[in-house]
N, C-alpha and C positions, 0 to 999 in steps of 0.2 A: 312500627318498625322494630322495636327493641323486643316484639317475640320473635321476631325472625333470628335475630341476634342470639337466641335461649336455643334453639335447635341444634340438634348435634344428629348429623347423617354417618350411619356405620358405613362403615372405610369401603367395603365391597360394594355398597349401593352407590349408585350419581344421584339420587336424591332418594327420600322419603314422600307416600302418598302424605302425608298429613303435611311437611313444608309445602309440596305442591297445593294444595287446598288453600293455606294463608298465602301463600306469593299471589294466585289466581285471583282471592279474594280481594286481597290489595290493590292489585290491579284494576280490578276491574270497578271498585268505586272509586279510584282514583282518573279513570281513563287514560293509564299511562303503564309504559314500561316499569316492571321493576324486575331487579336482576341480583342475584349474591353469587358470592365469589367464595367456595368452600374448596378448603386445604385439605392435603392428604389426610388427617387423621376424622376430618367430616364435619369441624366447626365451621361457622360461616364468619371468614373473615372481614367481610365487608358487603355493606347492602348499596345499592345502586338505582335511583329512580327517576327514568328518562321522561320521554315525551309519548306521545301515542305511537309516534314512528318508530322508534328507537332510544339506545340510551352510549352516553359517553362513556368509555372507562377512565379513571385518573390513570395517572401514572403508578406503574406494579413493578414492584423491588420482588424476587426471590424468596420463598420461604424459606425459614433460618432451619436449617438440618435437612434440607431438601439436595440428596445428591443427583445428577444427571442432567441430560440437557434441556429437558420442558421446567417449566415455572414452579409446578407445583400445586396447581388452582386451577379448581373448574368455574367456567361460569354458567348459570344454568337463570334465563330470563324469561319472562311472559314474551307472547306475540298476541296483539288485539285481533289480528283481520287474518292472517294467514300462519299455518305451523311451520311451513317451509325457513330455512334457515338462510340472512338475509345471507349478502355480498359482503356486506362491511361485517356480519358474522363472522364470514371464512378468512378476512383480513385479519380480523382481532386472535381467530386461533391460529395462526401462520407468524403474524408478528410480532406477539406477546408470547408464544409458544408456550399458552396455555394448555393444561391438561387435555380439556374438552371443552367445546360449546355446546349449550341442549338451549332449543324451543321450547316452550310450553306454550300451548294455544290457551288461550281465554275465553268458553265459551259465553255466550248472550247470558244467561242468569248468574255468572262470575266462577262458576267450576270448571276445575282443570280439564283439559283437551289430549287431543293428541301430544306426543311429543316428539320430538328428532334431533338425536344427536351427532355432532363430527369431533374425528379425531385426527390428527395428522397420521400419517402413515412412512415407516421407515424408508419406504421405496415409492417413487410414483406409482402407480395401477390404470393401466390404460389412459394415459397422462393427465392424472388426476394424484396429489396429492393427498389425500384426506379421503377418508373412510366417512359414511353417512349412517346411521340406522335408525327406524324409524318404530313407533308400536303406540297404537289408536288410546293409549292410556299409561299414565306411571304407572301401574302396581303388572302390566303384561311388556315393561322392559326388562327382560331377564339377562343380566348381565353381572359378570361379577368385576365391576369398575376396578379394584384395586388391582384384582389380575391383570384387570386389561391394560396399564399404567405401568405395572413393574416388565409385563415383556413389552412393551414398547420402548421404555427406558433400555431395557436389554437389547433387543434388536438395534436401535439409534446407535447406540456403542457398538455392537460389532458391527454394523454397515460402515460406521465413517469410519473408522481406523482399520476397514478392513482385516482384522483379527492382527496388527500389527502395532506395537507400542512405538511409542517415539519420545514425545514428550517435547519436540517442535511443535510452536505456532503454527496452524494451519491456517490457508489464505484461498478466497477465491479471488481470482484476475476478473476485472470487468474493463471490456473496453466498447466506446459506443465512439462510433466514427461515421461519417460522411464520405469517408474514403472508399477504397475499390478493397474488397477482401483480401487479394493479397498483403496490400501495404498494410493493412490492419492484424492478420495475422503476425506477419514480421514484426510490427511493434510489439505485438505480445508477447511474442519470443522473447524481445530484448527485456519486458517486465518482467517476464517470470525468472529471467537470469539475476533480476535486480531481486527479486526476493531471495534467489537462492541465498544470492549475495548478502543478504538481511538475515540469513538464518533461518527459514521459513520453509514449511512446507505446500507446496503449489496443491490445493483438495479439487478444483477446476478452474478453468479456464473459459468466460463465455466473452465473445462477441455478440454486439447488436448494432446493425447498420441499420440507423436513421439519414432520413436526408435533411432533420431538421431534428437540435439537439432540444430536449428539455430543460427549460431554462430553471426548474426548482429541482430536479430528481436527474440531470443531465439522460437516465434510460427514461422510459415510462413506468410510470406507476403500477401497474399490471405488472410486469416484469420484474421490476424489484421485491413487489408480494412474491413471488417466485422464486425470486433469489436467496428470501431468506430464509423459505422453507429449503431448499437445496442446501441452506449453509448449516441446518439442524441435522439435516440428513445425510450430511457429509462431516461432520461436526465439525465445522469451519469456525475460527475466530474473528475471523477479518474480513472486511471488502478490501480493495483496494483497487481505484479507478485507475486510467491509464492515463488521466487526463490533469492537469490541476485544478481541483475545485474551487471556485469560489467560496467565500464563509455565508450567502447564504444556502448555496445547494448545502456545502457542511452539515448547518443545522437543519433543511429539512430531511437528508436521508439519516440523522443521525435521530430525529425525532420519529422517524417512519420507523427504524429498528433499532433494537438493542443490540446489534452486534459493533464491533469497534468497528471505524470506517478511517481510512487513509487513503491520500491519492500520491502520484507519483512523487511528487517533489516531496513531499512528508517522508515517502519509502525511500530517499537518495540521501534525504537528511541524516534519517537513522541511520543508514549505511556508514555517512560518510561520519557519526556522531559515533559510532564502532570504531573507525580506524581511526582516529584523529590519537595521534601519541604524544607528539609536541604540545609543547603551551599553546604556542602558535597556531598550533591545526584547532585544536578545543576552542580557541580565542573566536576563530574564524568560523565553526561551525555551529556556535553557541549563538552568535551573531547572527547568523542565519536562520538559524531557528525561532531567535526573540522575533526577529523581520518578519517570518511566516506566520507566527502565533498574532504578531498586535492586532491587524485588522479581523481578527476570529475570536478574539474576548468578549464581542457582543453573546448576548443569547443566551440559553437557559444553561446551568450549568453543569445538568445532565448530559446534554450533548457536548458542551467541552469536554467532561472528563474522561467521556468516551474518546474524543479527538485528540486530547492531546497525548494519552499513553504512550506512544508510537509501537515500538515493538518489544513489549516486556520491560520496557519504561525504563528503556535503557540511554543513553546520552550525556554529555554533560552538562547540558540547557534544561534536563527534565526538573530541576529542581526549584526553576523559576516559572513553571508553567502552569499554577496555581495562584500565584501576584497578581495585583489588578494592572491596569494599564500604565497609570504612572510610573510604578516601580519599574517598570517594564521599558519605559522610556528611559528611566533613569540607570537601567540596565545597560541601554544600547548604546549610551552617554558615554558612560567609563569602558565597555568596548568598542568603540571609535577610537577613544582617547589610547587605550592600550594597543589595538593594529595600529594606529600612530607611529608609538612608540617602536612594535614590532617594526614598521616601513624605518623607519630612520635609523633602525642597530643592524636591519639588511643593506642599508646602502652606503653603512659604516664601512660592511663588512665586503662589501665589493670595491673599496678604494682602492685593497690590495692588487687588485685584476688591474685597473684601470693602471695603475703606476708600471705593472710588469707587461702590460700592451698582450695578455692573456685572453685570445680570439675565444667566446663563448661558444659552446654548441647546447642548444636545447632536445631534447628527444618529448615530439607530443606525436600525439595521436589519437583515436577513437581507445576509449576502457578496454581495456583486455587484448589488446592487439600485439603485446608483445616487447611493450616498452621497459619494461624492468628486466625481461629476458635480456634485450639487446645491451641494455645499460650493463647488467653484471657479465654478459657476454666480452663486452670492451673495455671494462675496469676491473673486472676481476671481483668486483665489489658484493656484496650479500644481503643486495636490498630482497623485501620480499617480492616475490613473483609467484600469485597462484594464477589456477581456474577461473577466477572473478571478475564477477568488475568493482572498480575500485579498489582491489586488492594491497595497491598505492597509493597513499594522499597525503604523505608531508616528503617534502622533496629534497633531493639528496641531491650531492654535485663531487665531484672526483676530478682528478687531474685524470691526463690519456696524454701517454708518448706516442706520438708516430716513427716510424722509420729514419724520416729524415730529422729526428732530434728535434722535430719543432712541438712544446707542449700545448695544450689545449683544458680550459676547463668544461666540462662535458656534465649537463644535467638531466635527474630523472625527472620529470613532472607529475601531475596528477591528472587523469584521464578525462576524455572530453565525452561528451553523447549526448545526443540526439535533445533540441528543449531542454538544454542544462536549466535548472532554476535560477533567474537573475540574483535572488538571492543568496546564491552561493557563488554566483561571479562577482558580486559587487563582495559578497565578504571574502573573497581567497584573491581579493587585490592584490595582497601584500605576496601571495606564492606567486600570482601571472606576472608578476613586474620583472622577475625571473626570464619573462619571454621579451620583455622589451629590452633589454640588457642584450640577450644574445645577436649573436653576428650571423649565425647561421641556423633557422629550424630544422630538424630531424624529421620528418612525419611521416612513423611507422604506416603500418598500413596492415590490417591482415588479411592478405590475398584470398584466404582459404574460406573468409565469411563469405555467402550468395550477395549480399548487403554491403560488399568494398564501397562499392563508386558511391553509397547513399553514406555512407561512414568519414568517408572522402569529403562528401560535399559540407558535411554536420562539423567536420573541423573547421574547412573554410569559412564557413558562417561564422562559429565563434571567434576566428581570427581577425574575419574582419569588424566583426561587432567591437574587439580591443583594440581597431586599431592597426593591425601586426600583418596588414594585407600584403603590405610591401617590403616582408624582411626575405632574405636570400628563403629557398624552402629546396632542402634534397629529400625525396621522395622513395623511403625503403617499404619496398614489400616483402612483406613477411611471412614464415610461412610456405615455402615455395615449394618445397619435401611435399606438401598435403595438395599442390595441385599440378596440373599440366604444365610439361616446358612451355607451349603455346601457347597458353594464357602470361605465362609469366613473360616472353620473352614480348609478346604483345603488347603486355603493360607496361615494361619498363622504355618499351621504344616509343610509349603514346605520352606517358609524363617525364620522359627523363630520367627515371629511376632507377635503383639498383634493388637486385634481390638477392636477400639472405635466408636461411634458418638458423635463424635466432640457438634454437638449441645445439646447431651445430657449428661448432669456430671453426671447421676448412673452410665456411661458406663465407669466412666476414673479410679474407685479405683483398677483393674489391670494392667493400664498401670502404675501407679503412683507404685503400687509393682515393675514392672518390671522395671523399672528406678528406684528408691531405691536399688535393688537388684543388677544390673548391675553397679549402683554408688559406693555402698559396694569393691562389685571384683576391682571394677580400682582403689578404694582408698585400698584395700589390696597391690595391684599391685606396688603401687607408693608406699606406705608406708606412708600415710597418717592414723591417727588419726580420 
């Protein structure tokens, strides 16, 4: 083995007839696979010697000076029985996104054979990734390898970025559901707005309707080999499921590929590990992150460090996401103790309310519906209100005068959707205790989504999961500018509701009745003055 190691192949060639001679040779008194792994400049960096069938690769770091998206390494191995280039071949150059794989046949007296080589290819070809070629001997493949390597490198760059710089994360969406294509497409919608949301740039978008999930790969294995060439040739950084993984699907799609991998509640994390400005919010989102990380500290720690990144290893949990397990508990320990702390200095701070008989109004709803609009629409206040979701997540509260001189304290919240992570409701206890205080909920609504009634229903759920099934509920729709009087006037006479545009204040002196009005009855009710 240590002459194999003394070879040195010029950079244009994939191999030399004289290394092919000793690989063949070795082989073939050995009855087994052997394979080397040579770097761009034509050293062999590693020798590899399997079984008669085949041979395993260890695990492969990047060569150091190697710019672009392939590894840098070809691997070039004997075949005893056939030249053809196996399956678990095409998997090893797809997943490793190795330079090249080449065949060597080994014939009966132990000299080299045919050979056949594949390379990925920057675009499918008649839906086939990877290029093949083939020549009855090394010294009649006429090829000049390192050409063929630098425009591939160059082609892979301009395909994925589309001749467009950015310098955003790019992500493919995957979602594998059991559901009916529409419902699965509208999930996706709402993920890829969660990436927007995350900073990200969407490179594609796949569905795959199983009617029975994979319980180690949640897709199939086939299909992920596919994805990951798609995410070379897109030059995607990320997966990210639609789904919440289990830790060990985690570790096996994070051991099937090198690319970082996150699922939905990981991408809400980071989101919500973005906006969090308060101590309080960091408190509560740091918590949830420790929650989601402990049971994923098993396993190799290849696949965690891919996992735990999130997105550009941003957060304020990220700097505990390398501690073993204990510390880790002993993390969640003193953040128990401190949202403790944070519950007991909020419920200091609502004595005042309670002493002045100060009627709460909360404003929730579906993310992005509209609720900070409405909020600084009827305080005047300059909370932020983008495009996003989550755009709000430490909650803000204002007094509000009515007409009739009766004042009210009026809060913003944090938005609700669809599979919130338990994680992040068990940790933003301290912000929803907000909702059990109030006398009356707000629940915007934005008319204008096709997804209302399903948005509709995602809040009810989480309300009743808190509890908060039975508090008073006035029901705004929002939005009303962007759709049909008919639909609006439909809706508000099927829940009771009133409708605004939020960006428009002619449109709020009826909801500001209907909350006076409703304020009225519950301070009758209570026996309030």
């Amino acid at each position: 083995m240590e002459r194999l190691y003394r070879r040195k192949v010029p950079p244009q060639d994939l191999l030399t007839p004289e290394l092919a001679r000793q690989m063949a040779q070795i082989s073939h008194d050995l009855n087994r696979q052997v394979g080397v792994l040579l770097d761009r400049t034509g050293a062999v960096a590693q020798v590899i010697v399997g079984d008669a069938k085949g041979l395993l690769l260890p695990p492969l770091r990047r060569e150091r000076g190697v710019k672009g998206r392939l590894k840098g390494l070809r691997l070039i191995h004997t075949h005893l029985d056939t030249p053809a280039l196996s399956q678990d071949d095409l998997m090893d150059l797809a997943l490793l996104r190795l330079d090249a794989v080449a065949a060597l046949l080994v014939s009966k007296d132990g000299a080299p054979g045919s050979i056949q080589l594949a390379h990925l290819l920057p675009q499918p070809e008649n839906g086939r990734n990877w290029a093949i070629l083939d020549a009855d001997q090394v010294g009649h493949l006429h090829l000049d390898f390192g050409g063929l390597v630098a425009s591939l490198e160059e082609e892979l760059a301009r395909v994925g970025r589309n001749g467009v710089g950015g310098g955003q994360e790019r992500a493919i969406l995957i979602g594998v559901s059991g559901k009916s294509r529409a419902l699965a497409e509208d999930s996706m919608l709402e993920l890829a707005e969660l990436a927007r949301a995350a900073g990200l740039e969407v490179a594609a978008t796949i569905i795959q309707q199983r009617p029975r999930l994979d319980p180690r790969f949640l897709m199939g294995r086939g299909k992920l080999s596919e994805l990951v060439i798609q995410a070379l040739q897109l030059d995607a950084d990320l997966l990210i499921f639609n789904a919440e993984l289990s830790p060990s699907q985690v570790r096996s799609i994070t051991d099937f590929t090198e690319l970082k991998v996150l699922d939905r509640t990981q991408l809400i994390l980071d989101i919500f590990a973005q906006r969090a400005r308060s101590r309080e919010g960091k408190l509560q989102v740091e918590m949830a992150q420790v929650k989601y990380l402990l049971p994923r500290l098993v396993g190799k720690g290849d696949a965690l460090s891919r996992l735990m990144g999130g997105i550009g290893g941003r957060g304020p949990g990220e700097s505990k996401l390398e501690i073993d397990r204990r510390r880790l508990r002993d993390r969640l320990h003193r953040l128990n103790q401190e949202l403790a702390q944070v519950r007991a200095e909020r419920r200091e701070r609502r004595q005042p309310r309670r002493r002045h008989r100060l009627p709460v109004l909360s404003i929730i709803g579906y993310t992005n519906a509209g609720k900070s609009t409405l909020f600084n629409a009827l305080t005047h206040a300059a909370v932020l209100a983008e495009d996003k979701l989550f755009a709000t997540l430490d909650p803000t509260s204002r007094r509000l005068r009515f007409p009739k001189e009766r004042e009210v304290i009026i809060t913003d919240t944090v938005g609700f959707i669809r599979d919130l992570p338990k994680n992040l409701v068990e940790a933003f206890k301290a912000t929803l205790e907000e909702l059990e205080e109030a006398d009356l909920l707000i629940h915007v609504i934005d008319l204008s989504n096709p997804g209302f009634a399903e948005q509709m229903a995602a809040v009810e759920d989480i309300l009743a999961s808190l509890n908060l099934q039975d508090k008073p509920v006035l029901k705004v729709f929002n939005k009303k500018d962007l759709v049909s009087p008919q639909l609006t006037r439909l809706q508000c006479r099927i829940q009771r509701g009133v409708a605004v545009a939020a960006v428009d204040e002619k449109t709020l002196p009826p909801l500001i009745a209907r909350l006076e009005e409703r304020v009225e009855e519950l301070a009758a009710q209570q026996g309030i003055v």
